[in-house]
N, C-alpha and C positions, 0 to 999 in steps of 0.2 A: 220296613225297608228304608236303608238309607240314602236314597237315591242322589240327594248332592253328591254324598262323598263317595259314590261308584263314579259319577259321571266326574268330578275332579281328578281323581287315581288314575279314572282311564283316561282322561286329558294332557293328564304329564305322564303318561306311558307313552301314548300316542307323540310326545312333544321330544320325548325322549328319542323313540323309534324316529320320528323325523331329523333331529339334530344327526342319526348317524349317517341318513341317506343324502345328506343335502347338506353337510357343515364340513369342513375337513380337520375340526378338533380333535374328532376321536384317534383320527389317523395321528396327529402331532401328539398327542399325550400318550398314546402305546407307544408309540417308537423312541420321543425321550424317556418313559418310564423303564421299559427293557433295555434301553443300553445303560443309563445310569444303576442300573444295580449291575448287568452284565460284568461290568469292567470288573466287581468288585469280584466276581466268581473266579478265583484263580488261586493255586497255592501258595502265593502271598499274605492271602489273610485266613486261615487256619481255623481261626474261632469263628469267624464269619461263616463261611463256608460248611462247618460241622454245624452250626445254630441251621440255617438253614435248612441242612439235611436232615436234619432232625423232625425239624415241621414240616416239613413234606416226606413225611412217612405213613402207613397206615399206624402205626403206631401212634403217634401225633393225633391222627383222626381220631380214633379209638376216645380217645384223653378228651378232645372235644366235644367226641357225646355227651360223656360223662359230665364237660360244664356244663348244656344244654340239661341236663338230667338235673343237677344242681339247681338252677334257675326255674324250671317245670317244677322241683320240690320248696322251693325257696315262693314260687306263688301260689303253690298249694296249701303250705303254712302262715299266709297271708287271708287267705280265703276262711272266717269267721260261721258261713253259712250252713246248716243240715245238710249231711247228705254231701260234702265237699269229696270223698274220695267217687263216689259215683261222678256228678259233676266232670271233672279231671280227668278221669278216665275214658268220659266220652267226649271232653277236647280231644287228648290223645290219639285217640283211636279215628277221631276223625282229621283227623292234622294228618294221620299217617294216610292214610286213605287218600286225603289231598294232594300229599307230597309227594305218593306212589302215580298217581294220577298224571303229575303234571310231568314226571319224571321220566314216566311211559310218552308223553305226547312230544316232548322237546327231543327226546332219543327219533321219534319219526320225521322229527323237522328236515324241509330237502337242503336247506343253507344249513352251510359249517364251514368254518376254515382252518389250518393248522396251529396251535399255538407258534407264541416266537421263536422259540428256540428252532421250528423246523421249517420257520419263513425266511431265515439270513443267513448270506454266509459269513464265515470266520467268528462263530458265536463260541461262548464259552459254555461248554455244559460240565452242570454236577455232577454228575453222574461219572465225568471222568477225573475227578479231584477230589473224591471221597470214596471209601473204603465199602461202604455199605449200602442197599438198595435204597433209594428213593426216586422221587418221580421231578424230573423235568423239563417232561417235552408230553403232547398229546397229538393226538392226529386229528381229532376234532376236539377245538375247547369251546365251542358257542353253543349255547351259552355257558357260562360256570355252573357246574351243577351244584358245587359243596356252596359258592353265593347264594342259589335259586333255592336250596334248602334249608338253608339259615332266616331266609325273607319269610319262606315259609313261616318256619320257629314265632320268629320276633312277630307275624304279621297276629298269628292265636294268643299270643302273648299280649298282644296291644289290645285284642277286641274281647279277652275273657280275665287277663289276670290284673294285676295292682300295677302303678305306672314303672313302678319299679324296678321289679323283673323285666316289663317291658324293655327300659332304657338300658339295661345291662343283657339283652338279646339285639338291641340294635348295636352296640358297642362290639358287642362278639362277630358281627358281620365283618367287620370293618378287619377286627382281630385275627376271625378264623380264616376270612378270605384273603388275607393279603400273602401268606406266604407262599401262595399258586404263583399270586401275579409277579413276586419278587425273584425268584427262578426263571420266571419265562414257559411258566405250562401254561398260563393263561394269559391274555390281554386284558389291561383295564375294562379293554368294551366290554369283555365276556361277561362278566358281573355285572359292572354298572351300568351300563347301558339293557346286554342282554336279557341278564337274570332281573333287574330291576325293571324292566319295560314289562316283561312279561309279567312278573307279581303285583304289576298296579292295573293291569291289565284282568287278568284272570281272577285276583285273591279276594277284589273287594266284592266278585258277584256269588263268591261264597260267606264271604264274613259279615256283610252290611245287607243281607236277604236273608229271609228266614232259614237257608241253604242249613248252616251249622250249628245255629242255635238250637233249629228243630232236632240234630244228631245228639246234639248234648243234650237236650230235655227229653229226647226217648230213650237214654241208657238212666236218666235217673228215675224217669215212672216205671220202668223195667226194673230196677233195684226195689223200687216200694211195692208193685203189684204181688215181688216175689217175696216182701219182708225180707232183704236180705242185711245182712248188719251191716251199718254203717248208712242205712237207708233213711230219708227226710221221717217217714210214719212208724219209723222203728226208735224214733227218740225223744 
């Protein structure tokens, strides 16, 4: 167990969670962020406005598995060791397990509040300056879910693959979540604060404790008990 680096994580989670009760940054940095793209949401700029629409579609989403899928196979082909597609597969399976977990627990959370788009008035929405569905407005965005999922992503990525993949799963945070907050379905806090608090919070008393390691080493004595190919004692 890694017990520094649980008690550090939860210290800047906790550090994090206190800056938003007790600082009024969070408040100045959603409200300049949402108007400074706001203004730009208007049939004026055309290709702004369609780019946009576009990343905030399930379609878009979709597309982003598929990097997260890329990156999962991109440190899987990094991984030299026996037995690597077992391994993988019980990261995975316990990543989803995680992410299903936390996703259940923050949907019970009693605090939420509405994205910008349905905190102001005289706001400009997508949704009336483009032709086709997309999302930009929520009725609860706290926390960011598609951020809290991606933390997830990158957090298995830091503690089981190559630095590599890692640093191109932090970067896709940055990438995948910004175009919630650039629309107005979500506030800066929702991610960075929210989703962030909560995953230095929760992730490292799975990652840095025997919690995940041990998921991952009983699907791979599970692949060799059963010789199944691809298994450490089948090679």
């Amino acid at each position: 167990m890694h017990l520094k680096r649980i008690i550090y994580c939860n210290l800047a989670g906790l550090a994090l969670f206190g800056s938003w009760l007790w600082l009024s940054v969070w408040s100045l940095l959603d409200d300049n962020i949402f108007w400074f793209f706001n203004q730009f949401i208007t049939s004026e700029h055309p290709v702004w406005i369609n780019f946009l629409a576009v990343v905030n579609t399930r379609y878009f989403d979709a597309a982003s598995f598929f990097v997260l899928l890329a990156i999962f196979g991109w440190a899987i082909s990094l991984d030299n060791r026996p037995g690597r597609f077992w391994r993988w597969l019980g990261v995975g399976l316990t990543m989803l397990v995680v992410a299903g977990l936390l996703a259940l627990a923050t949907n019970k959370m009693s605090y939420g509040h509405p994205s910008p788009t349905l905190s102001f008035d005289n706001v400009n929405f997508l949704t009336d300056v483009v032709s086709f569905d997309t999302k930009d407005a929520d009725k609860n965005s706290f926390p960011g879910d598609h951020g809290l999922m991606l933390m997830v992503f990158t957090a298995f990525m830091l503690r089981f693959g190559d630095r590599r993949p890692a640093i191109a799963s932090a970067i896709m945070i940055a990438v995948l979540s910004a175009p919630r907050v650039m629309v107005g379905a979500h506030w800066l806090q929702d991610v960075y604060m929210g989703s962030l608090a909560i995953a230095l919070v929760v992730l490292p008393w799975v990652l840095c404790t025997p919690i995940a390691p041990r998921c991952v080493e009983g699907m791979e004595r599970m692949a060799e008990r059963f010789h199944l190919p691809g298994a450490r004692s089948t090679r």
